[in-house]
Structures are given as C-alpha cells and as structure tokens.
C-alpha positions as CSV (number, residue, x, y, z in Angstrom):
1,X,52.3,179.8,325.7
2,X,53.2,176.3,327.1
3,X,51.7,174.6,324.3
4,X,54.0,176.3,322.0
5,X,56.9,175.4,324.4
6,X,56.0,171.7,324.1
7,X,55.9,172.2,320.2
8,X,58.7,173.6,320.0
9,X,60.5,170.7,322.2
10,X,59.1,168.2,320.2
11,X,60.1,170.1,316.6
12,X,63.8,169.9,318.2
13,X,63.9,166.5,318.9
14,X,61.7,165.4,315.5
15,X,65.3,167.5,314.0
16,X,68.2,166.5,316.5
17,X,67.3,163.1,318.3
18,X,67.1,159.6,316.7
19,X,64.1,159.0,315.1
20,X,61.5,157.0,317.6
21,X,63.8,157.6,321.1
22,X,61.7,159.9,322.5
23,X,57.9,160.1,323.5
24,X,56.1,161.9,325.8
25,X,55.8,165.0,327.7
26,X,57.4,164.7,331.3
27,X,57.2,168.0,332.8
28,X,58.1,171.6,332.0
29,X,60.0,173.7,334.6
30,X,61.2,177.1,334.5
31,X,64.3,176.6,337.2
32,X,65.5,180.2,336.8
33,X,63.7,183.7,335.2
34,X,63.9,183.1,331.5
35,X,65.0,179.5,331.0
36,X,62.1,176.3,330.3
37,X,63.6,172.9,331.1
38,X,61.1,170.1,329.2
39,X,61.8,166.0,329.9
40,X,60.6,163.5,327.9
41,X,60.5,160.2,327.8
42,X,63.1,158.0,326.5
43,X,62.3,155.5,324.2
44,X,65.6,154.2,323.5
45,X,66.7,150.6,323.6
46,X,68.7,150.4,327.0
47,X,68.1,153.9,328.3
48,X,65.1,152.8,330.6
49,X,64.7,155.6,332.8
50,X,66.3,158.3,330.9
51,X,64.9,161.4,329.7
52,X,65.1,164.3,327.0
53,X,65.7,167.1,328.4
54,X,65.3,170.3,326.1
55,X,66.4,173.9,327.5
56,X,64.9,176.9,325.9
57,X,65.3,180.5,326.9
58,X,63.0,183.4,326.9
59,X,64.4,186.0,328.6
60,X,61.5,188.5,326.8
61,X,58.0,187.3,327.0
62,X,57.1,189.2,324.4
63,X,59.7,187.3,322.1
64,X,59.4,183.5,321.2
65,X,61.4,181.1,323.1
66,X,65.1,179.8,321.7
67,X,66.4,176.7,321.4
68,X,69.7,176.6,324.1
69,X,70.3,173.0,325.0
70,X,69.3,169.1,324.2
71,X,70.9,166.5,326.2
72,X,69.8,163.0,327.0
73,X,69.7,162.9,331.2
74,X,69.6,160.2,333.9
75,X,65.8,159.8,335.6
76,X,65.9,158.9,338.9
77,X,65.4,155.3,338.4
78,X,67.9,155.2,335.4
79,X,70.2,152.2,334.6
80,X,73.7,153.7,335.3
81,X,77.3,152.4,335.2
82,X,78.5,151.2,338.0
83,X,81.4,152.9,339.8
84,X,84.7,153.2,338.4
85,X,87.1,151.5,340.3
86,X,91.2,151.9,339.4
87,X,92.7,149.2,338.4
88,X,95.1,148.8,341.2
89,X,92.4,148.3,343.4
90,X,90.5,145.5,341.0
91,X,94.3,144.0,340.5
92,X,94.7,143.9,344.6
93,X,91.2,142.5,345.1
94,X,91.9,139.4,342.3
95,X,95.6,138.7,343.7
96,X,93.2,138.3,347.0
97,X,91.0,136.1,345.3
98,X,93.6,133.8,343.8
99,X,95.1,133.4,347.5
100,X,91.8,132.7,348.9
101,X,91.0,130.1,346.3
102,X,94.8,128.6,347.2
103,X,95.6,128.9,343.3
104,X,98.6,131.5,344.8
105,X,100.2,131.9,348.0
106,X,102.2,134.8,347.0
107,X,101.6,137.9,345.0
108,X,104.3,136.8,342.6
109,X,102.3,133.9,341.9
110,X,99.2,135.7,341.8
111,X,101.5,137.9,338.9
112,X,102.5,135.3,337.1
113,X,98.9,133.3,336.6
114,X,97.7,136.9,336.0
115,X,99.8,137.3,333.3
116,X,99.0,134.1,331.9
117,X,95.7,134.7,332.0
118,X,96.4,138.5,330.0
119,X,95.0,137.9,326.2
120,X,97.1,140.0,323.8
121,X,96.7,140.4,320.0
122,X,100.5,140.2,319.6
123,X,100.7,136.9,317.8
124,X,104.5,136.6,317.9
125,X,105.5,137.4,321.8
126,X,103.7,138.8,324.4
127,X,106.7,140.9,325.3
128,X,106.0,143.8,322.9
129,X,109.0,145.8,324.6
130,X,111.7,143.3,323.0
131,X,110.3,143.4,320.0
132,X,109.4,147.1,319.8
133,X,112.5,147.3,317.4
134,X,111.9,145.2,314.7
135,X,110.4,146.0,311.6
136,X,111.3,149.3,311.9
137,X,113.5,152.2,310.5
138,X,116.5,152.9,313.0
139,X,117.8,156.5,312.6
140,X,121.3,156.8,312.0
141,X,123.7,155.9,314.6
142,X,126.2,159.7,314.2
143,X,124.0,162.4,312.5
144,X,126.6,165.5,311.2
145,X,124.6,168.7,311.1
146,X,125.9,171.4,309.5
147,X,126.3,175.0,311.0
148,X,126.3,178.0,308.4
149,X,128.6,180.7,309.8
150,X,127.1,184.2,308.7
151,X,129.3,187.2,308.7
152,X,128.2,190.3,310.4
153,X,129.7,193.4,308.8
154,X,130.6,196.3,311.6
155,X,128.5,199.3,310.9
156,X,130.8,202.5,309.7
157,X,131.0,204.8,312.7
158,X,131.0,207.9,310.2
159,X,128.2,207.5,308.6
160,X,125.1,208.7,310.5
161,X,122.1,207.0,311.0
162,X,118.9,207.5,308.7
C-alpha cells in the first residue's frame, strides 16, 4: 500500500509542482488515523532545505487514498527570512546610527539627512501632498441636488379593506 502512496505523491507533483523542483522520497507519516503526510525533496533554486509535502487521506482502507493537500514547507535547516522588524524600530535604530557616527546630534537632523537620503519616483517634487491636486478633476465647488416631492393620497376611511 505504501508504494502506491509514494506514486500517487509523485503523480501529484509530476501535475501541480514546477517541473524539476522536487526529487526524492523523504519520509511518509501518518500523523493522525486516516491522513499520509509524504516530504520530498526540494529541488528548487534557493529553497535549499525545503520540502514537498503532500497530504492524502484515507479514512477507509479498503478505498484508495485522496489527494487533500500540497504545500512547499520549511525543513529544519531551511533558508528563512529573517524577522520582521517595524519600521519604527529600524527608523529608531538608524537615527542611533547617524548620532553615533556624529553625522546628527539631534533626531531632527537625523530626519532631515533621512529624508534626503528617501529616493522617490516623483520626478517633479518630493512633496506629493502639495501637488496631490494638480492634474486632476476638481468636483464642483456648490452641487444643487434636487428633491422630488411625492404626494401621498389619504386612504378613504369608507371603503373597506380587500
């Protein structure tokens, strides 16, 4: 039966992954009743240290295993990102940097070499909220809408309802 799992793996990625990313057989692990995890390799160019990872389930023996899941996973000695780290903190820690280096001795001064330093693709200014204005449509300074009165006739209190 495992030998089929491991074809049918590979028939999922031959279908679903890039066409040379994956190679070999890892390991097959059944982490719950009814569910197969297979790794393989990743052959990828700069995913050293990932791995396929294909989940089928076979909740009946009797019945052939399904195709549930197919992700690309992190191996323990994977290449990862590093970190994120918010930009108030990375701003803090260069307007540190710039003192230390005694290019500022304020944070003003480590502002305004910051935003010299700041590439933008606005040709024209760097202050895009001056210039947010031109070029552009304004809408009209007084808009007039219009209100349609509709008359409501009284209902005749002799008459009976239907």
């Amino acid at each position: 039966m495992k030998a089929n799992h491991a074809e049918l793996g590979l028939a999922v990625l031959d279908s679903d992954a890039p066409k040379g990313s994956f190679g070999a057989l890892i390991s097959e692990t059944a982490p719950t009743k009814g569910v197969i995890e297979l790794r393989f390799e990743s052959l990828m160019r700069g995913y050293a240290g990932w791995q396929w990872l294909v989940t089928l389930t076979q909740p009946d023996k009797r019945k052939p295993a399904t195709v549930s899941e197919l992700h690309l996973v992190a191996g323990e000695n994977a290449l990862l990102a590093p970190q994120w780290v918010p930009w108030s903190e990375r701003l803090a820690e260069f307007r540190r940097q710039l003192k230390a280096e005694g290019k500022a001795k304020t944070d003003a001064e480590a502002d305004e070499l910051i935003k010299a330093l700041v590439v933008t693709d606005d040709i024209e200014s760097n202050n895009s909220e001056s210039d947010s204005n031109q070029g552009s449509v304004q809408p009209p300074l007084k808009t007039r809408v219009r209100q349609r009165r509709v008359k409501h006739s009284e209902p005749d209190e002799d008459q009976e309802p239907n």
